[in-house]
N, C-alpha and C positions, 0 to 999 in steps of 0.2 A: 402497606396494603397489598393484596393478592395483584390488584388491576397493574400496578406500579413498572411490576417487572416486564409487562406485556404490553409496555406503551408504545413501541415504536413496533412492534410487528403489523405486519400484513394481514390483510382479513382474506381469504384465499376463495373468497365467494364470487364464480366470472360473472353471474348477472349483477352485482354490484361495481365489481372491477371497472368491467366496461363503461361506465359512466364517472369513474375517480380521475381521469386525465382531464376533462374539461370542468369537471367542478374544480380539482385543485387550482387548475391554471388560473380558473374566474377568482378563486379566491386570493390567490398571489397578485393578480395583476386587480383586483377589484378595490381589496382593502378597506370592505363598506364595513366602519367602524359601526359602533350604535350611536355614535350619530354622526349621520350621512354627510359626508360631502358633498359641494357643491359641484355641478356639471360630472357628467358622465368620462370615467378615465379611459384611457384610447386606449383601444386595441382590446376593448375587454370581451370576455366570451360568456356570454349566460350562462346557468347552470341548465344542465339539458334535463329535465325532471322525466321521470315513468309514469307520474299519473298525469290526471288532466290538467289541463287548463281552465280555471274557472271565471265568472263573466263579474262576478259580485265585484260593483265602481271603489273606489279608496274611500268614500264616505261613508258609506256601506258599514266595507270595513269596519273602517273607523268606529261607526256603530258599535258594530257587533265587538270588537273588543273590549271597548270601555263597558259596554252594556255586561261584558265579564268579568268583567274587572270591580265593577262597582255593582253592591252586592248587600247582603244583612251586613257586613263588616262596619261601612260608613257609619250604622246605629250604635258602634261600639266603642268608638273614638273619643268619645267624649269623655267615655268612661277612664280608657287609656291616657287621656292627658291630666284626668282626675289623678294621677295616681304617677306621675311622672315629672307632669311640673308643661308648662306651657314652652320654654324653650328646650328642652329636653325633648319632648317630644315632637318639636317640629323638623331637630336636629335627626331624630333615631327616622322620622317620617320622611324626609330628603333621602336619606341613605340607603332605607329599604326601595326607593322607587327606585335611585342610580342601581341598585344594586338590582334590580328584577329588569331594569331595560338592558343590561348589560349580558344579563343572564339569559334574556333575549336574542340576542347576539349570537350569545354561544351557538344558542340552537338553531338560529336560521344558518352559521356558518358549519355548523355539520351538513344540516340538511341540502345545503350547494353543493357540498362534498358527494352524500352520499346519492344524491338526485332524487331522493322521495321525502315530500313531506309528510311525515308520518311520526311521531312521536315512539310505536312500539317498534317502529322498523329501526329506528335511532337505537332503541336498546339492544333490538338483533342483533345489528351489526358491529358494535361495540361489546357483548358479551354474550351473544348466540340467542339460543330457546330462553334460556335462563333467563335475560337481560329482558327480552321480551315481555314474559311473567311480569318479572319486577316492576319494571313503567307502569303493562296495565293493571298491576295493582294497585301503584301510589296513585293512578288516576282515578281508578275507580272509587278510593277510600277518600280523597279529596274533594270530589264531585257529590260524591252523596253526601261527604258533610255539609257542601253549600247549597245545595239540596233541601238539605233537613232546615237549615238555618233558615231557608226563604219560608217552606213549609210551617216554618214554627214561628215565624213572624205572622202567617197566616190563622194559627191555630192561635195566638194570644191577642193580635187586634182586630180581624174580623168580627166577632160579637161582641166588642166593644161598638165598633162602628156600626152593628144591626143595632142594638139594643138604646144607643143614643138617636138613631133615626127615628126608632117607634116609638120612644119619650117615655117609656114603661118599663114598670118592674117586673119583669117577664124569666125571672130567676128560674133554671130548671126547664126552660122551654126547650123542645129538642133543635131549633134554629137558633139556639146561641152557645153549641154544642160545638168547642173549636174542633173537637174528634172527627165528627162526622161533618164540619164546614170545608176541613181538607182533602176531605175523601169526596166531596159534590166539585171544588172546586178544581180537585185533581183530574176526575172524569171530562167536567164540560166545559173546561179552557184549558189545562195544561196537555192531557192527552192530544186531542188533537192538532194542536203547533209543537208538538214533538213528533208525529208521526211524517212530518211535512221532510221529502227525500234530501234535500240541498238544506244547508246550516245559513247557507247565501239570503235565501226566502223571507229568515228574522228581521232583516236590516231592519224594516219599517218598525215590527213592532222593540226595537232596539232604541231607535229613536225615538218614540214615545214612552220607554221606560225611562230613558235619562233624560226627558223634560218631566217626567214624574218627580225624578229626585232633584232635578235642578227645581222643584217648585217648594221641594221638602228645605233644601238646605234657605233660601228667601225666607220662609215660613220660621225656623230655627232662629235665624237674625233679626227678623222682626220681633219674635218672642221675646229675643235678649231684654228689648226695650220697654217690653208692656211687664214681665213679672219684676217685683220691687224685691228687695233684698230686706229683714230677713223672710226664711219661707215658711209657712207654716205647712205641718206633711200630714195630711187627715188620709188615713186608707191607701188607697194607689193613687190619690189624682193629686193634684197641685193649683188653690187657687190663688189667681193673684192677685185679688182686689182685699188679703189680708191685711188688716191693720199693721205698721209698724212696729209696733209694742208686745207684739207676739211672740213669746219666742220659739225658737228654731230647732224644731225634734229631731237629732241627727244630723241637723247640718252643718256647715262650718258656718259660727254665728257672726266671725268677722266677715264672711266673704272677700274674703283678699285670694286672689291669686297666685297660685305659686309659681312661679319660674322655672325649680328644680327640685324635685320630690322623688324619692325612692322611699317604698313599701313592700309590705309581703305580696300585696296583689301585683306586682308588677311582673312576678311567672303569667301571669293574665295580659295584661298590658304589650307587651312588644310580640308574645304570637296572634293578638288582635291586629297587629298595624301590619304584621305579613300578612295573613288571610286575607287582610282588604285588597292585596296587590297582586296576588297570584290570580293569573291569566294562562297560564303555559300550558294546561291540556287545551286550549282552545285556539292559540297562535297556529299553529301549524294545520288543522282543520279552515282556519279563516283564510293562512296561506294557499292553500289548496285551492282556496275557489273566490281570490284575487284575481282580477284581470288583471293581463300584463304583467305577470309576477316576476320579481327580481327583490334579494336580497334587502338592496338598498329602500326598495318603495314601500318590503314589507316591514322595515326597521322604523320607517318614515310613519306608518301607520303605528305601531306599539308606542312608540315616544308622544306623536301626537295625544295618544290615547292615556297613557299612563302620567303624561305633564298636567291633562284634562283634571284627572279623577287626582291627582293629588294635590293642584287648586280648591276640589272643593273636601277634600277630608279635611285640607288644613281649616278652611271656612268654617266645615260643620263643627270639626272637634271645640273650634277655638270658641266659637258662640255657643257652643253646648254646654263647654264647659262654663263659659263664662255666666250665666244663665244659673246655674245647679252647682258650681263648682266642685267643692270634695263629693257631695252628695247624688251625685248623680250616678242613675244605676246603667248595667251592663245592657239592656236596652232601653235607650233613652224617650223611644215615645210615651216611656209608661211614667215619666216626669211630669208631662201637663196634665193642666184639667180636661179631663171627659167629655166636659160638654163646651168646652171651647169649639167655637164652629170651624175654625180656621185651623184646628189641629185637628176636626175629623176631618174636612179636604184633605188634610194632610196624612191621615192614617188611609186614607184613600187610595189617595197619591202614592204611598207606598204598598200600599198591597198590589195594586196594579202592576207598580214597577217589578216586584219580586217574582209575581204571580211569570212575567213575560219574561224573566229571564230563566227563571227552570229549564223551558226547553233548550233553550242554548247550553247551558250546564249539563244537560241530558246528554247530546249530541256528543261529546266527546269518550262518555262514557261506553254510548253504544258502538261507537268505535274500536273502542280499545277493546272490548268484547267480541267484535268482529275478524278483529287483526289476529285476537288470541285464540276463537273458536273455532271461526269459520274464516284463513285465511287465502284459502283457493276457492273458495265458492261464490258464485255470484250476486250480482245484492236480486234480495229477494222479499217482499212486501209482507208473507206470513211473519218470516223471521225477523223483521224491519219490527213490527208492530208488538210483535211477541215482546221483544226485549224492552222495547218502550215501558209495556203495561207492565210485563217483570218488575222491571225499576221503581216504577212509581207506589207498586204495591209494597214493594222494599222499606220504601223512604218514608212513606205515612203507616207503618206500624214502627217507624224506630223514631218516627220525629210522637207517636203519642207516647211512647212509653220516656222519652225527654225529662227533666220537669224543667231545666231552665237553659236559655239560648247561650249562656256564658262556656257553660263545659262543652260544647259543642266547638266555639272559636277559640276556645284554651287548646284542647284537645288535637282538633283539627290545625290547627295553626302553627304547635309543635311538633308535628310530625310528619304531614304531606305537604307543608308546607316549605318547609325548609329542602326539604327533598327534591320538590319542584323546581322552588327559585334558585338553589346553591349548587348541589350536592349532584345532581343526575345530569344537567347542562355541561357543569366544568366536567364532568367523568366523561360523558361524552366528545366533550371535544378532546381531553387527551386523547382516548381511543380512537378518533375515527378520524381527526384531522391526520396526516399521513406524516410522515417524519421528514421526509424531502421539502417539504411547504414549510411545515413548523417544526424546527428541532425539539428533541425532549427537553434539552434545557434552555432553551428559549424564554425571553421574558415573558411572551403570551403564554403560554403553554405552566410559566411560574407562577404566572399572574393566574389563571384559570385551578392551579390546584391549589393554590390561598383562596383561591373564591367555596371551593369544597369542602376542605377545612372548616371555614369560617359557619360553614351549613350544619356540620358535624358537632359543634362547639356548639351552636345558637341551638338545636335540637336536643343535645342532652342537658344542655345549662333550662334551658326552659322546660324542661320533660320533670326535673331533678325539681325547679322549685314550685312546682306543681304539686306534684307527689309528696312533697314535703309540709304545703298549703292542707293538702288533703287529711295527712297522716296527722298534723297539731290540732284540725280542727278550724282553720283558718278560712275553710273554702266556702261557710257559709258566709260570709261575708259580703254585703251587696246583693246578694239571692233574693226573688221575688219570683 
């Protein structure tokens, strides 16, 4: 690769310069793995950052990244362990967290390096203008896909959930028009909490979105035990009070679990289990406006956060699946019955959650738009609001022309994804960590260009069976 030869050089830029002597030093004598050591090591020297210092407490935090973290993805797990096998899946589910907290790591260990957290400043400095571009594009195109996802969760169960409140056949009404339910609900709650200056501001509605979905994944478990096996599948809904004797349209009749399963949907399946876990355009924003900020407390936060959210994916997949087993589709609330009371609190439940996390998925975009647009200019309320509404008009003409939430997390999943969690973190730390700190041939530095590799590999092996799904015919498969 081009980057390879240019790994131990100098970046000759003095306003960066001047802050590489005490980031490297924090780094050598810090050593804050991904995950922290106990007690503070002596003698150590913070990294001295250029921008501010933010007030938002470690719960907060905490909040706000899990609340990025957990996302449309979690609805698609189930589907993913349909299609993989229950230990399989929980094996590939372990590895992609270790593998994104780690990846974490990378970047908060540049960012001490180069003293800004900033994700496009990370590409600056590692490959100029150019690198710059490239970040805020893989950010832009990953945001809007999880964007779209939330959006298109709103456009398929909002009038489900109107039309089961007013207990009528109200076919055709223009209020159960998910087209135009996106475009009211994008105006009179998403606009406004994206227009809000600090990312810091969310915490609260963060935490009300992850008791949304902690009430979704309870809800899942409880279901496990009320629908009986086999299931009879009338239309979209799923009821459960069907006779035994019924048999099973589509589903697997034995209901046995698989352990270990590969299929063609599984180009589907492992870039759904990265999408649930990519967080990375929004770490270094969170970091930003961490009180108290240090390497270690911000790793402390990511781990706590991403230990959280793959607790409850493994919950949800496992009872989703267990529930629907083979049969269960790429969004799984479209499994239960309709008029199940408990699963419209629950489609509730999730629309709220989704609805509150947009803006936080917004915020890093506008960012990276700022870093690229308008990088010496100061922040400024027209232009603040402008990009907002830009964005959102963006994302509900591309989430109506959709027809289903699966190619969006297929799509998405192999391409900014792998990006994000592998490929852009290890490139950066070869380039920017200094060659006096970490030799080029160093096991970190060997270890970080196997991690990009492995990004490269997962991106064209998932792209390739995809494209291959597409081209047999295979992709309708599960579509609703």
């Amino acid at each position: 690769m081009a980057f390879v030869s240019a790994l131990g050089m100098e970046m000759q830029d003095p306003k960066m310069n001047r802050t590489l002597p005490a980031g490297a030093v924090g780094y050598r004598q810090e050593r804050e793995g991904f995950l922290p050591s106990h007690g503070p090591a002596s003698g150590r020297k913070p990294a001295q950052f250029l921008d501010f210092e933010g007030k938002t407490s470690f719960g907060m935090s905490v909040f706000n990244l899990s609340n990025a973290i957990m996302g449309s993805g979690i609805l698609g797990l189930a589907y993913a362990m349909a299609h993989t096998g229950i230990i399989f899946f929980l094996v590939l589910l372990l590895c992609i967290a270790f593998l994104s907290s780690y990846s974490i790591h990378l970047l908060l260990t540049c960012a001490s390096v180069v003293g800004i957290r900033a994700y496009e400043q990370l590409g600056q400095r590692a490959f100029g203008p150019a690198g710059k571009v490239v970040v805020a594009a893989v950010i832009c195109l990953h945001n809007v896909g999880a964007m779209s996802s939330y959006l298109f969760i709103i456009k398929s169960e909002l009038p489900l959930v109107i039309s089961t409140f007013l207990n009528e056949d109200l076919y055709g009404s223009w209020f159960l028009d998910g087209n135009l339910l996106i475009i009211i609900v994008s105006v009179l709650i998403i606009l406004p909490l994206a227009l809000m200056k600090h990312l810091g501001y969310l915490g609260y509605t963060s935490g009300l979105s992850l008791t949304c979905m902690l009430f979704f994944l309870i809800s899942v478990i409880y279901e496990k035990f009320q629908i009986d096996c086999p299931i009879s599948h009338n239309e979209t809904a799923i009821e459960s009070k069907d006779p035994p004797d019924l048999p099973a349209q589509g589903f697997n009749s034995s209901c046995e679990a698989q352990m270990f399963t590969v299929d063609s949907q599984m180009s589907y399946t492992v870039p759904i289990m990265a999408f649930a876990f990519v967080c990375h355009p929004e770490v270094l924003p969170i970091y930003t406006e961490l009180s108290r900020p240090s390497q270690r407390r911000m790793q402390a936060v990511a781990n706590v956060s991403i230990g959280a959210m793959f607790c409850m994916y493994s919950l949800t997949a496992t009872f989703g699946y267990l529930t629907f087993y083979s049969s269960v589709k790429a969004e799984m609330l479209h499994m239960y019955n309709q008029k199940d009371q408990l699963i419209l609190c629950v489609r509730l439940a999730v629309l709220l959650a989704v609805t509150l996390t947009v803006p936080v998925v917004l915020f890093p975009i506008r960012r990276a738009l700022q870093q690229l647009l308008f990088p010496s200019k100061a922040f400024s309320w027209p232009r603040h609001v402008a990009i907002a509404l830009i964005l959102l008009v963006l994302v509900n003409v591309l989430v109506i022309c959709v027809s289903t939430i699966r190619d969006i997390f297929g799509v998405i999943g192999s391409t900014s994804a792998p990006s994000l969690i592998f490929i852009l973190p290890s490139i950066f730390y070869l380039r920017i960590v200094p060659s006096e700190v970490e030799p080029l041939f160093s096991w970190r530095k060997i270890q970080a260009l196997c991690f990009g590799i492995l990004g490269v590999l997962f991106m064209f092996l998932s792209l390739g069976f995809m494209f291959a799904n597409w081209a047999t015919g295979q992709s309708h498969v599960s579509r609703h």
